[in-house]
C-alpha positions as CSV (number, residue, x, y, z in Angstrom):
1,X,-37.8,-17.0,-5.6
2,X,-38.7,-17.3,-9.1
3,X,-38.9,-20.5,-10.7
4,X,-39.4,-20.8,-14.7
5,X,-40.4,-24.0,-16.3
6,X,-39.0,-25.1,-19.4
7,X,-42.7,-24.3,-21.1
8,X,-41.7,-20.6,-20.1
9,X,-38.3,-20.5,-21.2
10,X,-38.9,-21.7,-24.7
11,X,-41.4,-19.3,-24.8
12,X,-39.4,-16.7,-23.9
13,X,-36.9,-18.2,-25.8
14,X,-39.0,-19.2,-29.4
15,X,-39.1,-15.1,-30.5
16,X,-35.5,-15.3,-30.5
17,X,-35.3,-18.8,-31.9
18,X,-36.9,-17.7,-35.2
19,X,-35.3,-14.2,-35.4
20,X,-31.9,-16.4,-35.8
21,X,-33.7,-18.8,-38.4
22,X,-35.1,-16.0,-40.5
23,X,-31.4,-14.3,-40.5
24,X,-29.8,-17.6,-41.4
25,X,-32.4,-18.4,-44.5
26,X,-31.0,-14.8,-45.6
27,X,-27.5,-15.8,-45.1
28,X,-27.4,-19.1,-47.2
29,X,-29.5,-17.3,-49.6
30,X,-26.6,-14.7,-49.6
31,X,-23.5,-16.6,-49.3
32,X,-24.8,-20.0,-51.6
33,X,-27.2,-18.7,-54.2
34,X,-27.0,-21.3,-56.6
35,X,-27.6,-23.7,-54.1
36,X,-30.9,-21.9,-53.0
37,X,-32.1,-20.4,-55.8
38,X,-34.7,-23.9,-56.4
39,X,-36.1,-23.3,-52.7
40,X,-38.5,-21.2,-51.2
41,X,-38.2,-19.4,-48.1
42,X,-40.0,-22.2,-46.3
43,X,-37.7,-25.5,-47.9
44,X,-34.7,-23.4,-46.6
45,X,-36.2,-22.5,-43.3
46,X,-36.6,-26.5,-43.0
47,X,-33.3,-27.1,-44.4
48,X,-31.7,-24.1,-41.7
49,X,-34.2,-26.4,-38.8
50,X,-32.2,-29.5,-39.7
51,X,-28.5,-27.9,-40.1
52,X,-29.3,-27.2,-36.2
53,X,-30.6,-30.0,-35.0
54,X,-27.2,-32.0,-36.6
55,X,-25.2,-29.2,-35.2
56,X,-26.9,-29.5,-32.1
57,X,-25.9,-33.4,-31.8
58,X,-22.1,-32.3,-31.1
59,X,-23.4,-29.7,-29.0
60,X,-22.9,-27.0,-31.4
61,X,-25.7,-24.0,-30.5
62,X,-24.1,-20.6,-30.6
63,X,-25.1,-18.6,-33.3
64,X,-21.5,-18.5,-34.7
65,X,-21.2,-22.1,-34.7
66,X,-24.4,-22.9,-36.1
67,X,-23.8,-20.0,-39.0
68,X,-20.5,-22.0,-39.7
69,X,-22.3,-25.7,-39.6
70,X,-24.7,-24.2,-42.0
71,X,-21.8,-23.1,-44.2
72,X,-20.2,-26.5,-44.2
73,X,-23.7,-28.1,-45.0
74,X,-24.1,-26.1,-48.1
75,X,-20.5,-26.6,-49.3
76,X,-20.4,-30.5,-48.6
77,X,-23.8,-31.9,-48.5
78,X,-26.4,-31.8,-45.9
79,X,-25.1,-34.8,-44.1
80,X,-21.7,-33.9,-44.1
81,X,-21.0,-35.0,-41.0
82,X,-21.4,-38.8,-41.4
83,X,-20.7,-38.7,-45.1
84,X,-18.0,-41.2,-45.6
85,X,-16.2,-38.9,-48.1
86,X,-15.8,-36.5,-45.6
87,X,-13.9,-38.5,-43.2
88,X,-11.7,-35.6,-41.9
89,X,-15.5,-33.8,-40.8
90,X,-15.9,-37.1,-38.6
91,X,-12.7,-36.7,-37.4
92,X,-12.4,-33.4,-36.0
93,X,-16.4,-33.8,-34.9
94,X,-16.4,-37.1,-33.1
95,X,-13.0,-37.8,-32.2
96,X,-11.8,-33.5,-31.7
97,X,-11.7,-31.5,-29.1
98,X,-14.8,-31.3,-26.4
99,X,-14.8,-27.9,-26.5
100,X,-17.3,-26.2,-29.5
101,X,-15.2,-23.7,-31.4
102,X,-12.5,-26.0,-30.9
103,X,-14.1,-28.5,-32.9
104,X,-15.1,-26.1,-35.2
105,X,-11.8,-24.8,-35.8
106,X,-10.4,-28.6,-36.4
């Protein structure tokens, strides 16, 4: 039987990991250019790091779902998600539907 610690996994895992990163730093350059156009590849690589990790906390992790997170940050403000002026984020995040793209779509 083969058994794979989690030190194995992410190192199978990190390649892939910063393939994704790097395409998402060309996205937001792409689809928000006025937005990025006062950061360097490494701020928005740091800024794509922390869209995930608050994606991550409603347990957002496909790529899809993270590219649309991402989308939302850059439209609304990098903490979106707990801004009070964005009530109806809160709502569909925290009190939506358990299921990802369903609480995505709301």
């Amino acid at each position: 039987m083969l058994i794979l610690r989690s030190k194995q996994i992410e190192a199978i895992a990190a390649p892939m990991r910063r393939e994704f990163e790097s395409e998402m730093v060309c996205h937001v350059k792409t689809a928000f250019p006025e937005q990025c156009e006062s950061m360097d590849d490494d701020a928005l690589l740091e800024v794509v790091r922390y869209g995930m990790g608050r994606a991550r906390r409603y347990s957002l992790t496909s790529d899809g779902q993270i590219k649309r997170w991402l989308g939302l940050m850059f439209t609304f403000g990098r903490e979106f998600d707990t801004d009070p002026t964005c009530r109806w984020t809160q709502n569909a995040l925290q009190r939506g539907s358990h299921v990802p793209n369903k609480k995505m779509n709301q």
